[in-house]
C-alpha positions as CSV (number, residue, x, y, z in Angstrom):
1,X,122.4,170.3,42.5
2,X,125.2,168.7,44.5
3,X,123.3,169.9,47.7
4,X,120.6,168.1,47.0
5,X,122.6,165.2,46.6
6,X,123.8,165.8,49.7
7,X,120.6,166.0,51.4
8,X,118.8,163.0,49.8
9,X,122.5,160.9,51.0
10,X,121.6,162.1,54.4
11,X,117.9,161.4,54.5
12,X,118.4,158.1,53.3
13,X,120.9,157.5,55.6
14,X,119.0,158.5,58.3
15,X,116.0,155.7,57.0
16,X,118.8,153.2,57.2
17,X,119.5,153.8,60.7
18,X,116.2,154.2,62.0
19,X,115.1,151.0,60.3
20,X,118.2,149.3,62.0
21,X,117.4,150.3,65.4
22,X,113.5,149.2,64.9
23,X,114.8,145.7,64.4
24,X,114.8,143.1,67.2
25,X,117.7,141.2,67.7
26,X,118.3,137.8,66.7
27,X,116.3,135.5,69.0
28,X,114.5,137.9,70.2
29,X,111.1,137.1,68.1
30,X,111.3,133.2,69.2
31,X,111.3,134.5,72.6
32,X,108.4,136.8,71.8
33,X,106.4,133.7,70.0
34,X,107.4,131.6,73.3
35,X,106.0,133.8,75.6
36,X,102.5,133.8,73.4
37,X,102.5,129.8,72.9
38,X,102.6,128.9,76.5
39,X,102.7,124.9,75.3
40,X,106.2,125.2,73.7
41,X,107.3,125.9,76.9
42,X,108.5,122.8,79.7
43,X,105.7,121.7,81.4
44,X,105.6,122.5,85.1
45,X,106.5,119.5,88.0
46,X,104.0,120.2,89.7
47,X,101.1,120.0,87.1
48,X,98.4,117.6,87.0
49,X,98.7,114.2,85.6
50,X,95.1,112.9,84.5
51,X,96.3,109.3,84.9
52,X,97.5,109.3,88.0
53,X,95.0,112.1,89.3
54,X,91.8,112.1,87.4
55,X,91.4,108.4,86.2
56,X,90.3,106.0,89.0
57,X,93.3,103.2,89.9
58,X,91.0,100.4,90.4
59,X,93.1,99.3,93.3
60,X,91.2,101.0,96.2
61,X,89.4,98.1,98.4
62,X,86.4,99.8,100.1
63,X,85.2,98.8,103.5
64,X,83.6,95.6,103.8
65,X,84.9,94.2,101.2
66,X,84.9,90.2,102.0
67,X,88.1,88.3,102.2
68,X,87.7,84.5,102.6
69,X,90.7,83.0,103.3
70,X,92.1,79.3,104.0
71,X,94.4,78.2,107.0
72,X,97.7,77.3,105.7
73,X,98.3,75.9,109.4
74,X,95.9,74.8,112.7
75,X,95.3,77.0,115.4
76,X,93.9,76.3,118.7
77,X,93.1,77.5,122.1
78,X,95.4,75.4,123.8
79,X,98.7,76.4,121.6
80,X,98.1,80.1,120.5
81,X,99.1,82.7,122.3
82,X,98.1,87.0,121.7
83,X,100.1,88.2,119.5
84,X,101.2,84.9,117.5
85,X,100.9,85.6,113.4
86,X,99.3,82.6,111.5
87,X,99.2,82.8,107.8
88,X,96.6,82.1,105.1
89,X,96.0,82.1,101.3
90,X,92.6,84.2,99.7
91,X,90.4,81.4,99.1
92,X,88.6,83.6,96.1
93,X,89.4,85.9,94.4
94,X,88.2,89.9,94.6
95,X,87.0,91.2,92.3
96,X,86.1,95.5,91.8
97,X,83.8,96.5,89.0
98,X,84.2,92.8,87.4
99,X,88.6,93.4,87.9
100,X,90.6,91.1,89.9
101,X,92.1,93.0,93.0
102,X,93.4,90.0,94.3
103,X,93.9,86.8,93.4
104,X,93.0,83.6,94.4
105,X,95.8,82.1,96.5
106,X,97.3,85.6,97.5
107,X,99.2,85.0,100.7
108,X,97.9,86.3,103.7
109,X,99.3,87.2,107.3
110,X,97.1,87.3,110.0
111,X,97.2,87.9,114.0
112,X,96.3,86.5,117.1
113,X,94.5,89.0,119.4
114,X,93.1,86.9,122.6
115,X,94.1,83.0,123.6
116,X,92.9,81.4,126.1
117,X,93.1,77.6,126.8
118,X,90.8,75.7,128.5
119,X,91.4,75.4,132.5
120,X,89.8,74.5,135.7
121,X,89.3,77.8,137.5
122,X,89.4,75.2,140.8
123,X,91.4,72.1,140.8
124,X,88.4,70.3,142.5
125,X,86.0,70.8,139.6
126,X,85.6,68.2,137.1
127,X,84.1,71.1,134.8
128,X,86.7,73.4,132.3
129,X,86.1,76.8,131.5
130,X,86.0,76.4,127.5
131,X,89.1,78.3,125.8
132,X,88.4,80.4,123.3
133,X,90.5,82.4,120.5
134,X,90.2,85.7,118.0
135,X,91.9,86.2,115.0
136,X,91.8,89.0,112.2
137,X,93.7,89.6,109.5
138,X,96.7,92.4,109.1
139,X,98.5,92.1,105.6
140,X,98.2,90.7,101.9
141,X,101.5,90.3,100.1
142,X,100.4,91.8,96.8
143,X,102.6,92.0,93.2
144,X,105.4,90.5,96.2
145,X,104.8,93.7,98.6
146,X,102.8,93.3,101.9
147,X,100.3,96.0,102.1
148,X,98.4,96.6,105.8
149,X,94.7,95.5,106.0
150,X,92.3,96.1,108.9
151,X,89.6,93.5,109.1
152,X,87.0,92.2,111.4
153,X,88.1,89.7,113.4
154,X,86.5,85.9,114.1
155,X,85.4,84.9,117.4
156,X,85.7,80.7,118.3
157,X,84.9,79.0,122.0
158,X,85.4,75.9,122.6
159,X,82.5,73.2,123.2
160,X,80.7,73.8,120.1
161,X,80.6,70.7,118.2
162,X,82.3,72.3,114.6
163,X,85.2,73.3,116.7
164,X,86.1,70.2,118.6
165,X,87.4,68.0,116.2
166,X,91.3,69.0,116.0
167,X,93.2,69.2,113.0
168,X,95.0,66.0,113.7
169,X,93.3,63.0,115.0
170,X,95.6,62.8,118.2
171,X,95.1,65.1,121.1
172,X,98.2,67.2,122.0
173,X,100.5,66.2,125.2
174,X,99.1,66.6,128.0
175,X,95.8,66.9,127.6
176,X,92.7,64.1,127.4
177,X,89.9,63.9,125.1
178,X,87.8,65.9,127.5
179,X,90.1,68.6,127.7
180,X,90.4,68.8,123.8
181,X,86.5,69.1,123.6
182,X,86.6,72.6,125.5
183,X,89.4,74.2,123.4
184,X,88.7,76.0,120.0
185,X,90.5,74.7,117.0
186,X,90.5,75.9,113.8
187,X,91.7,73.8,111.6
188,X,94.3,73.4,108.7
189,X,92.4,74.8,105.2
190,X,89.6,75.4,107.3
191,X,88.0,78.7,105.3
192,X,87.6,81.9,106.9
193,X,85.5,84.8,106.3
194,X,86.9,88.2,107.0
195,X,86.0,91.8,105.8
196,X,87.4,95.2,105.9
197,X,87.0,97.2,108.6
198,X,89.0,100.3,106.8
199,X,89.1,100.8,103.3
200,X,92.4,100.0,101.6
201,X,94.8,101.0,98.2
202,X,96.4,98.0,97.3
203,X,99.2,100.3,95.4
């Protein structure tokens, strides 16, 4: 009798210890359910954001968009040089899929690329050689940051008759009413029209 006491102690104590090294440790079964619920873990860095990736911004300009613009100074023939900035305001506002881009009155920068005032190629001619200037456009100052634009760029030669009246009734020094009449003005808020030559994100 007592050896069967013995042998059932020792079988249930064998139970016992088997059962306790068939248990995981502590932790160890949130780790399991961590590793099969992949969205309790920390999202990776690099993953994708679907509104700044997928969603459209709105902010992209595409080639050929228009941009009309008004003259916050005169420039002319006679005074500009290549290279001179000028600056403007948008004279509309653009609009993207019925959105506002950019406001009306949205300062502008633009450029001088070729001056030429008007000039006698020989002192003994009574005849000038009209001047002529172009101009495009290279930034918009948006939410207070410029941003880069590349537009098309407007043409002007002197002698025709919208572009001979000067932005000031008084010719500058130095020059007669003749000589006036063969330089290109543009004048102040006189209203440009430029467009895009490269598309353009505004962010």
């Amino acid at each position: 009798m007592p050896s069967q006491a013995i042998r059932l102690a020792a079988i249930l104590l064998t139970l016992v210890l088997i059962c306790a090294c068939g248990r995981p440790p502590a932790g160890s079964a949130s780790s399991s359910n961590a590793q099969n619920l992949p969205f309790d873990r920390e999202p990776h860095s690099t993953g994708i954001s679907p509104s700044q990736t997928l969603v459209p911004s709105g902010t992209k300009l595409p080639e050929g968009t228009p941009i009309p613009v008004r003259l916050q100074s005169a420039l002319s023939s006679a005074s500009s040089h290549a290279g001179d900035s000028f600056y403007a305001s948008v004279d509309e506002p653009v609009e993207i899929d019925g959105q506002t881009v950019i406001a009306r009155g949205t300062p502008v920068m633009g450029r001088v690329l070729e001056a030429k005032a008007a000039s006698r190629e020989n002192p003994n001619e009574s005849s000038l050689e009209p001047g002529y200037l172009r101009i495009v456009l290279v930034s918009l100052k948006v939410k207070g940051k410029p941003v880069g634009i590349e537009t098309s760029s407007i043409f002007g030669k002197g002698g025709a008759r919208e572009e001979r009246r000067p932005a000031t009734g008084m010719a500058p020094s130095g020059l007669q009413n003749n000589d006036m009449n063969q330089d290109v003005i543009f004048g102040l808020d006189r209203r440009l029209n430029f467009r895009l030559a490269q598309a353009v994100d505004l962010q």
